[in-house]
N, C-alpha and C positions, 0 to 999 in steps of 0.2 A: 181558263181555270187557274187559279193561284198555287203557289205552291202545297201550301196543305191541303187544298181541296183534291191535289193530283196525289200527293202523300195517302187523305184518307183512303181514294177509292181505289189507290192500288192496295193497303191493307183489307179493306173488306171483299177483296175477291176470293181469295179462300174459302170465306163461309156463304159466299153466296154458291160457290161450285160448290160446297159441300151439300149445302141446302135444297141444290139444284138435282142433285146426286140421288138424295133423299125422294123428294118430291117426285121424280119421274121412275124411280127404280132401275138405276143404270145398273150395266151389268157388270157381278163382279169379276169376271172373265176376262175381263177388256181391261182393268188396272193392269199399270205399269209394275215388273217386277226387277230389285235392284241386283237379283244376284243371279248367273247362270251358270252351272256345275256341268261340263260334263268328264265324265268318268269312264274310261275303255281300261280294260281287264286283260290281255293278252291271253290267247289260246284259252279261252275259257267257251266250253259249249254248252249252250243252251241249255241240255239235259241234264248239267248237274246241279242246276239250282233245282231246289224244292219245289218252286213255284211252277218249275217248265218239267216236274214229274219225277223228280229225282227221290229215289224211294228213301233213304237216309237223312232227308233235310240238312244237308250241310249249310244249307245258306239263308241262316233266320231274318240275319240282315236285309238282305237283299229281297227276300223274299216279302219280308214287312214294305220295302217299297215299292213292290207289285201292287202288292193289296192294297194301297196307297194311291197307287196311280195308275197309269195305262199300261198292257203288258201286250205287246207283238207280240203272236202265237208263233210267227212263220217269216221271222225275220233270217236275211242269209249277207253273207259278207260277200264281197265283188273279187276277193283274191286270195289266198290260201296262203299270203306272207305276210309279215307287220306294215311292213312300209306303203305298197300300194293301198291297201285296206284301207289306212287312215288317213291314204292322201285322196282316195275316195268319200270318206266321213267330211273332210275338214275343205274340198269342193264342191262335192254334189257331180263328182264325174267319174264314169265308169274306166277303169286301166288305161285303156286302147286314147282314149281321149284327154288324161291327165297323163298320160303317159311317164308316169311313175312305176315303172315294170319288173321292178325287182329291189333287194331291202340294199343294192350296189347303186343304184338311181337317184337322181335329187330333184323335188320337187321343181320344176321351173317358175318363174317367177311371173310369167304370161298367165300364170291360172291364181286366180284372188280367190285367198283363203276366208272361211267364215271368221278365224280368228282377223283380219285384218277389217273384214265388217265391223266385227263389234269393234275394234281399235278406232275405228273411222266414227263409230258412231259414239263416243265418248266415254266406253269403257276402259275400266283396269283389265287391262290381261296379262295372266301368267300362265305358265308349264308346267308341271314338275313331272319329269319322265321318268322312268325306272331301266332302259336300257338304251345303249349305246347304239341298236337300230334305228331309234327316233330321236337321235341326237340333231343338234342343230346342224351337221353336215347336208341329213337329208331334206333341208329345204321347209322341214313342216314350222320350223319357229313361227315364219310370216305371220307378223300380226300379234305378236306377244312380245309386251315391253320386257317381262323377266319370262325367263325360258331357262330354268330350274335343273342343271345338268350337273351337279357339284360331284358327283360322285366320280364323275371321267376328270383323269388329269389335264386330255385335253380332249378334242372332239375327233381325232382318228383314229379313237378307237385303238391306244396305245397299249392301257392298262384293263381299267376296270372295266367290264363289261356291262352291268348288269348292278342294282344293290335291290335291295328289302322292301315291299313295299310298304313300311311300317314305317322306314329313313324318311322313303320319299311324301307320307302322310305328314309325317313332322315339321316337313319343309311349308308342305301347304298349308297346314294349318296356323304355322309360325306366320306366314305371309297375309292369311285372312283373319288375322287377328289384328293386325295391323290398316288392314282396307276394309275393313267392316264397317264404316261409316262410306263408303264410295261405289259407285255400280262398279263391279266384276262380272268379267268372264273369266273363270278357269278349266283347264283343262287337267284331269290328271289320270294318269297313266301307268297302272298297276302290271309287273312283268311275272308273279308269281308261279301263274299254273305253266308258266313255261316251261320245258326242261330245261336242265334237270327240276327231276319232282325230289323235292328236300323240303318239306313242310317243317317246322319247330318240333322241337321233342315232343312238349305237353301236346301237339297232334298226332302222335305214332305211338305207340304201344311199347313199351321198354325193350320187352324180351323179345319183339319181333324185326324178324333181319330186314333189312334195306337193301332190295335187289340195286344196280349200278340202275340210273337211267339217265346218265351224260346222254350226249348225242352220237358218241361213237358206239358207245353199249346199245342204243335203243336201233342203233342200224345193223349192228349183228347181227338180231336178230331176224330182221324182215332179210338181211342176205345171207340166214342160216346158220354163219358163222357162231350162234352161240344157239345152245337148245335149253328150253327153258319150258319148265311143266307147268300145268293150269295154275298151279299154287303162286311161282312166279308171275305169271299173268295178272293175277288179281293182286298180289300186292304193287305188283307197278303201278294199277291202273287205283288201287287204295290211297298209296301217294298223290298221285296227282289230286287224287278227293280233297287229302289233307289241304294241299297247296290254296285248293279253289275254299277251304273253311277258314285258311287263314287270308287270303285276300277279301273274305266275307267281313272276318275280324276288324281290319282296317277300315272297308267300309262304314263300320260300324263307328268308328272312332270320328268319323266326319259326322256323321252325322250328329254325334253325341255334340259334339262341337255346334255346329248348327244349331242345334235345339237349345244350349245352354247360353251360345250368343244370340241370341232373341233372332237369327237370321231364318229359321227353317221355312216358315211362312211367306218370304221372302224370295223364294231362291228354286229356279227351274232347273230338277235334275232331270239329266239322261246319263242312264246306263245302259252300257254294251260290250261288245268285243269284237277284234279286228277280224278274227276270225276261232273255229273251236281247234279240235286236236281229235285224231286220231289214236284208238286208246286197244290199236291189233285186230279189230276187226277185218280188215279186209288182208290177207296175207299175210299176218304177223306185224305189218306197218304203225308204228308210233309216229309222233310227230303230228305234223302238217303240211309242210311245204310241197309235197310231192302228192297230194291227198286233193281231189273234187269230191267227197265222197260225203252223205249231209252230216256228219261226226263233225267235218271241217268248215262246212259250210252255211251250218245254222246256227245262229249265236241271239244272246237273251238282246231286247229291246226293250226297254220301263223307262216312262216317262214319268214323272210325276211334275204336274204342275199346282202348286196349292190354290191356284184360284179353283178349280174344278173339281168335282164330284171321283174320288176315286174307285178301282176297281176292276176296274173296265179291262174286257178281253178284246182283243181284235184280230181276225181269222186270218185279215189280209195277207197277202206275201208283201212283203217291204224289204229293200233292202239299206247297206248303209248309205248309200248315194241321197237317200233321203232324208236323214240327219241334218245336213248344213239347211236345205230350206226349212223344216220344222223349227229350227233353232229361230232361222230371221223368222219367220209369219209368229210365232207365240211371243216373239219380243215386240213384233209391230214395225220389224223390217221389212225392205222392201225386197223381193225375193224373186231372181232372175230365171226367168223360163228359157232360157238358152244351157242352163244344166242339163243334167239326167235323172236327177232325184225330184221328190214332188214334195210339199210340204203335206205331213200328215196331223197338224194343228186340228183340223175337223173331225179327225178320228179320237182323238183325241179329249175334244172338246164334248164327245159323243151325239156329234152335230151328223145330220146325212151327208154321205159322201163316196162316192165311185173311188174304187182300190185305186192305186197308184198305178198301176199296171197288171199285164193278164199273163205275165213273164219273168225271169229272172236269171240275171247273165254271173256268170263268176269264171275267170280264169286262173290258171297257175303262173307262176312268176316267168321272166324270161328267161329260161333254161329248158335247155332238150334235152333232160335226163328227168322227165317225166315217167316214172316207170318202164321207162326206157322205150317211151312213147311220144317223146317232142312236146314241144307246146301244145297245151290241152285249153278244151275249153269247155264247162258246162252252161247246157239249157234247158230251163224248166217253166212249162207251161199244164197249167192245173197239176195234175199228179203225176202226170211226166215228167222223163228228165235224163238228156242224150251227153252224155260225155264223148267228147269231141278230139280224136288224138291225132297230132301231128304225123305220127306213124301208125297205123296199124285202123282194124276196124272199129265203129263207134261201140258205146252200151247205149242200153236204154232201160233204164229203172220207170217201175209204175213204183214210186216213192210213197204212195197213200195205202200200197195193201203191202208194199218191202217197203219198208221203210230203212229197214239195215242193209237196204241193196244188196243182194247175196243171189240174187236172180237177172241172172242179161236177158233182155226177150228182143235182145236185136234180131230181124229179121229182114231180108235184103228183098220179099217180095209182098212184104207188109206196107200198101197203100199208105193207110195212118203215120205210119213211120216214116215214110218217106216225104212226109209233110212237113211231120214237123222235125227233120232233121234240116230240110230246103228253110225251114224259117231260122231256125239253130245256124245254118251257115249264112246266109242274108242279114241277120242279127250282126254276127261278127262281121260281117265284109263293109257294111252299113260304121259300125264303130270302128274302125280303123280308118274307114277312109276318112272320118271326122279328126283323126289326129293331125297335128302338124308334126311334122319327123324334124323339124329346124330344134321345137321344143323338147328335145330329149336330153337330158344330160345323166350321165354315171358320175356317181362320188369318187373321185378320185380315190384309189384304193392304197399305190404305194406299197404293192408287197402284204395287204391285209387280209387274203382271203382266209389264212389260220384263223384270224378273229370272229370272221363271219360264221366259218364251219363251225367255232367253237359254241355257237349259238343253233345251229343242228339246220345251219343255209346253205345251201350248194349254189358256190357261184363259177359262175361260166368262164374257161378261159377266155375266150372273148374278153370279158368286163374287164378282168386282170389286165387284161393287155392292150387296154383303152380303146378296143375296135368296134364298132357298132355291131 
């Protein structure tokens, strides 16, 4: 064939794939999308978006992308501090196996992130973080050409801790204005509902006081040290509402973006969070870190994919381990069954499909001042669900009739229970042996644990003193 003849017939392939498209009724499910969003909210629980039952509707945003897309009922986090959680999300492996064990830990380099997938398969990726716990020290950069940290002077967590996540909206959207003709992946990483709870004025009431809730004030109280009446209670836990209406806010602001640059059609979002918070339910305790409690450990999951039918609820238990394979299978990656997450594309897709699993593992960071119970671990299978503590006896929540846990029904001659604490312990003994202990590394700290505490983390003299 001559040259123009080779010329024509590669110009008319287009409209013969068009025409082909047409004629057989391919599906639109199955088109290529150029953009992938995802979005983690720091300490934000499930139960204060509107959509997951929150009586006030703080979160119209967010909420409109439920209704939009797919929404986990019973979605739970793998770890109750920043850093493991998202080094769970951004693997497809549970702690003991990524062995990312604490926000003093650095991702190792032996475990391939979903950001270095997309990198490999020919995407733009970028970051934009909002705290100095998922700074590029802790190893999650992998796989993001810009990894978006301007706010730290440098990456040990000298100065800034933390900024706005309205700064760090700015950055992302400055940068996706820019790549909007190019497939991305971005991740971004809102720190708001964390403490302190400091929401924007125009969210607080003028003439209403502002209880302290740094991380020293909010631990007073769980060890007494400060007494504080129901009144106090509920505006603590008012604040953090604000926080979570104004990282709704931002939200918003991408989106508005998206829609305005012809991308919204375009572009597969996942929203969630690392993990939720703690808001005194259980002994006066704020926070997280020290918390298995489901406050902590259920957080919102919404997918929305535009080729598909929105709406959709789904009962299953998921966890975030299952993030990284849904990401590759909806893009039409190839998606490694030597994880711990499953791709939930089908669920999704509102296609049939068997849950991911009949279980759900989440531990506490590695420190033994677990309620002054050691390294903890929970397991939940149907409506059960055994907290597991390095010192002392287990619990056991029927989490479907308590769901605020406030009843232990451990009992040391209960059959049932003794089943499934033997599966609870076999679980964990099963994931650790899967770790390699070569791939552990701690971030070098240098004298930074004020930095960390000041972020409301307790870390171990161990880590400070570089000892395994």
């Amino acid at each position: 064939m001559g040259a123009r003849g080779w010329r024509g017939a590669r110009g008319s392939a287009p409209l013969i794939v068009a025409l082909f498209a047409l004629g057989c009724g391919a599906d639109p499910t199955r088109r290529d999308l150029d953009h992938v969003l995802l979005i983690t909210i720091d300490s934000l629980r499930a139960d204060h978006l509107g959509s997951y039952g929150h009586p006030a509707k703080p979160t119209p945003v967010m909420d409109a992308l439920a209704a939009g897309g797919t929404r986990f009922e019973h979605a739970l986090t793998t770890c109750s501090v920043t850093g493991p959680a998202h080094a769970s999300i951004f693997t497809g492996l549970y702690p003991p196996r990524h062995a990312m064990l604490g926000n003093a830990w650095r991702l190792d380099s032996a475990h391939r992130t979903v950001a270095e997938r997309f990198d490999h398969a020919g995407y733009e990726t970028a970051a934009f973080v909002s705290s100095a716990v998922v700074s590029s020290v802790s190893g999650l950069d992998r796989g993001f050409t810009t990894y978006d940290q301007a706010f730290l002077k440098d990456v040990t967590f000298e100065r800034t801790l933390q900024r706005r996540g309205g700064a760090t909206v700015d950055a992302m959207l400055a940068w996706l204005a820019e790549h909007a003709g190019s497939k991305t992946f971005v991740w971004l990483h809102l720190f708001d509902p964390h403490a302190p709870y400091d929401p924007p004025k125009d969210l607080w009431p003028k003439r209403r006081r502002r209880p302290a809730t740094d991380s020293a004030s909010l631990e007073a109280i769980y060890l007494k040290r400060r007494s504080v009446n129901a009144k106090t209670h509920k505006a603590i836990r008012d604040l953090y509402t604000g926080e979570v209406r104004f990282a709704d806010r931002q939200i918003g602001r991408v989106i508005d973006f998206l829609e305005s640059a012809g991308l919204r059609k375009d572009t597969l979002i996942v929203l969630t969070s690392d993990h939720g918070e703690e808001l005194g339910e259980h002994w006066d305790f704020y926070e997280h870190n020290r918390s298995l409690f489901q406050g902590v450990l259920r957080v919102p999951l919404i997918v929305v994919d535009p080729r598909v039918e929105g709406g959709r609820r789904v009962e299953a238990t998921v966890q975030l381990v299952d993030i990284a394979p849904t990401l590759l299978d909806l893009t039409g990656q190839f998606v490694d069954e030597q994880v711990d997450g499953r791709s939930l594309a089908k669920l999704v897709r509102g296609e049939p499909a068997p849950p991911p699993r009949d279980f759900a593992y989440a531990q506490s960071p590695d420190n033994p001042d677990y309620f002054h119970r050691g390294n903890s671990y929970a397991y939940l299978r149907g409506g059960s669900k055994v907290l597991m503590y390095g010192r002392g006896d287990p619990e056991v929540f029927d989490v479907s009739e308590d769901p605020g846990e406030q009843h232990n029904l451990h009992r040391v001659d209960d059959v049932e229970q003794a089943e499934l604490l033997a599966r609870a312990v076999t679980l964990r003994e099963y994931l650790v042996g899967q770790s390699d202990g070569a791939h552990r590394h701690r971030v070098p700290l240098d004298g930074q644990r004020q930095r960390l505490q000041a972020l409301g983390y307790a870390v171990p003299a161990a880590v400070e003193n570089g000892t395994p």
